[in-house]
C-alpha positions, 0 to 999 in steps of 0.5 A, a space after each residue: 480512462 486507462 488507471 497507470 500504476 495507481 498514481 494518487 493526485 494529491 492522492 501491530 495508553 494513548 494521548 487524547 486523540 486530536 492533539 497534535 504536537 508539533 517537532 521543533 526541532 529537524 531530525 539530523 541526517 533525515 535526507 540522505 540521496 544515492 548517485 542516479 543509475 543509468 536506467 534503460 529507457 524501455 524497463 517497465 517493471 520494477 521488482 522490491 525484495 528486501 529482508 529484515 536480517 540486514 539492512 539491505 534490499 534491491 529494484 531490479 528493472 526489466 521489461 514485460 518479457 523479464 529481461 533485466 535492465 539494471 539493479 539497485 542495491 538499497 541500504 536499508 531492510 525491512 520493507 513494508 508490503 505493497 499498500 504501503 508502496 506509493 507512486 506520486 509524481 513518477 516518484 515511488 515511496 517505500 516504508 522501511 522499519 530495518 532489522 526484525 529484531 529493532 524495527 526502529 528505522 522510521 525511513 521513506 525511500 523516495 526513488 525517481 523511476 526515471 533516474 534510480 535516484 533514491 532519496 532517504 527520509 529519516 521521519 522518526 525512530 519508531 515503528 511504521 505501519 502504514 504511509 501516504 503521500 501528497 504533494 508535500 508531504 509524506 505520512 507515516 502511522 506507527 505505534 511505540 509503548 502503546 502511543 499511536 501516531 501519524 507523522 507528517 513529513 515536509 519533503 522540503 524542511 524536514 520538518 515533523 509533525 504528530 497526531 495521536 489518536 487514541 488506541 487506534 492502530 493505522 494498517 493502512 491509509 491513502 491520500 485522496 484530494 485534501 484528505 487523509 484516509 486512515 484505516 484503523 484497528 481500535 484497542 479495547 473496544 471489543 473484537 474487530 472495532 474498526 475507524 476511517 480517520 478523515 484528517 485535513 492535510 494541511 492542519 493535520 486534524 481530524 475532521 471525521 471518525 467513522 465507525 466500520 466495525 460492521 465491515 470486518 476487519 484487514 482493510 488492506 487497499 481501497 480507490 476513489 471513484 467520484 465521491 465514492 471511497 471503495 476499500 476491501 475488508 479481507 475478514 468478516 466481524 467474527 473474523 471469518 470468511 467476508 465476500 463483501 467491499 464497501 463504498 465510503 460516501 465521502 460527502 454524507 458519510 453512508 456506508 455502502 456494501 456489495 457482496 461481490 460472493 467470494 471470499 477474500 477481497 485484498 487488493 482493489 482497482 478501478 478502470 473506466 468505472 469498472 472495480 477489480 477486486 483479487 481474491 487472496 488470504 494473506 494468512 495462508 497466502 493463497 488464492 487466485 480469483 479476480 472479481 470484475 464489478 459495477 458498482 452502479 448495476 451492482 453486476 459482478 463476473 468473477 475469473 479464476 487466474 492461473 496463478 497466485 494473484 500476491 498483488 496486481 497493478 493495472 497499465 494500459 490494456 493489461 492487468 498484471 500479478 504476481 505471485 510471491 513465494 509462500 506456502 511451500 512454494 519458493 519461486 515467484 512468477 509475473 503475469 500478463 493478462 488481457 484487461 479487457 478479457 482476463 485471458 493470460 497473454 506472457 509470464 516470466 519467472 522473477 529471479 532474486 538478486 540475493 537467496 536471503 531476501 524475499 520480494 515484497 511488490 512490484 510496481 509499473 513505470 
């Protein structure tokens, strides 16, 4: 079955980890909402740049053809990269830490792909690193003076709650089922000491911690597959170049690893029980290989796209990049190819909206 947009189902001195400390008190100004645009019917693309020398940003929709429907013009700057983009309900949450020089924003925009309508989430004044969403709820991971935090956030009452984990910083983290994800670096405790946090949504505890250090460090993305979590690990232990991604049995908590042969695993998928994979090192931004593997037969073919894959999304029978400036290279290009064989199908230059602004994702209707 056909993976549309990644829509989860319910899916840089710390206190002791486990405490959770509930907000009394609701955050004035935590939801503000902007007027719905009149949104053609036939966009399937949406376009997120943003800057973080204003507090300003833009969605432009269009087609698969890169006709531009219509724009909006968002308030806030400082918009996080796209694994920390999440579609839940037709809706699409974006963290947003405001200017570089303050990064003290702590908003989720909320936006109705249907309507434009953008709601606005003040969860706290900190630094956010990483979000989830379920039904409920928004989680947000950040860090200030050495405190390391995950927030969840009522979409309903506004109201905030924190756990702390103990020098643990979350880059990334996902909702699957009842559970929590989070990915984190943990300080102090040599080079590349890495934890899956398995937190209960509804108490916000800590039901496991698993130890990953062994996979390497820069777990960007992960997909859920039966039991099976899949995440990437972008660098190896000695921080250098990894050709493996790894299955988190969810229920006996074994670890498993595919060497899937080239470097650089970023952004993960899965359709009808196939994983792709992109090749792409964030450092230098660079890399165009796609890596197609069964994880039952541990088979992998690996496919050279013609372009910079800076992310992908999978919709219906098409696999679709982009690639974002960087590099010595100033513009950006969407392309389509074939799911089923890779081959290239349309491409379209990605025009922004303002010069100063860069873009950060691309996400599908």
């Amino acid at each position: 079955m056909r993976n549309k947009n990644r829509e989860r189902q319910l899916s840089s001195a710390a206190f002791p980890k486990g405490i959770i400390i509930p907000l009394l008190i609701v955050l004035s100004l935590l939801t503000s909402c902007s007027p719905a645009k009149e949104l053609n019917s036939e966009y399937e693309l949406g376009f997120i740049e943003t800057t973080g020398s204003e507090n300003t940003g833009y969605i432009t929709f269009c087609g698969f053809s890169g006709e531009k429907a219509v724009g909006i013009e968002l308030d806030v700057g400082g918009i996080l990269p796209w694994n920390s983009h999440k579609t839940f309900n037709n809706h699409i949450y974006l963290g947003a830490n405001g200017l570089d020089t303050q990064k003290d924003s702590g908003i989720v925009l909320e936006i109705n792909k249907d309507n434009g309508e953008v709601v606005k989430h003040k969860i706290w004044d900190k630094p956010i690193t990483a979000i989830a969403v379920s039904e409920n709820n928004i989680f947000v991971a950040g860090n200030l003076n050495n405190v390391f935090q995950i927030a969840s956030y009522d979409k309903k009452t506004q109201a905030v709650s924190e756990l702390e984990l103990a020098d643990s910083l979350v880059l990334y983290m996902e909702t699957y089922g009842d559970r929590i994800y989070a990915f984190a670096s943990v300080l102090g405790r040599g080079q590349n000491t890495g934890l899956i946090y398995v937190i209960e949504i509804s108490t916000m505890k800590v039901l496991a911690e698993i130890d990953i250090s062994s996979c390497g460090s820069l777990q960007l993305d992960s997909c859920m597959a039966g039991d099976i979590l899949y995440f990437t690990c972008n660098r190896s232990i000695e921080d250098g170049l990894s050709t493996f991604i790894y299955g988190f049995n969810t229920v006996n908590h074994e670890i498993l690893a595919y060497d899937i042969g080239s470097p650089f695993p970023f952004q993960i998928e899965i359709d009808d029980d196939r994983l792709f994979i992109s090749h792409y090192d964030p450092v230098n931004l660079a890399g165009n290989g796609m890596t197609v593997l069964d994880p039952e037969t541990e088979t992998y073919s690996y496919h050279t796209l013609i372009d910079i894959i800076s992310q992908f999304e999978i919709y219906e029978d098409k696999l679709l990049t982009a690639c974002f400036p960087g590099s010595g290279r100033t513009e950006s290009a969407f392309h389509v190819y074939s799911l089923d064989s890779l081959e290239p199908v349309d491409t379209f230059p990605i025009a922004l909206n303002h010069d100063s602004h860069y873009l950060v994702s691309f996400f599908v209707k």
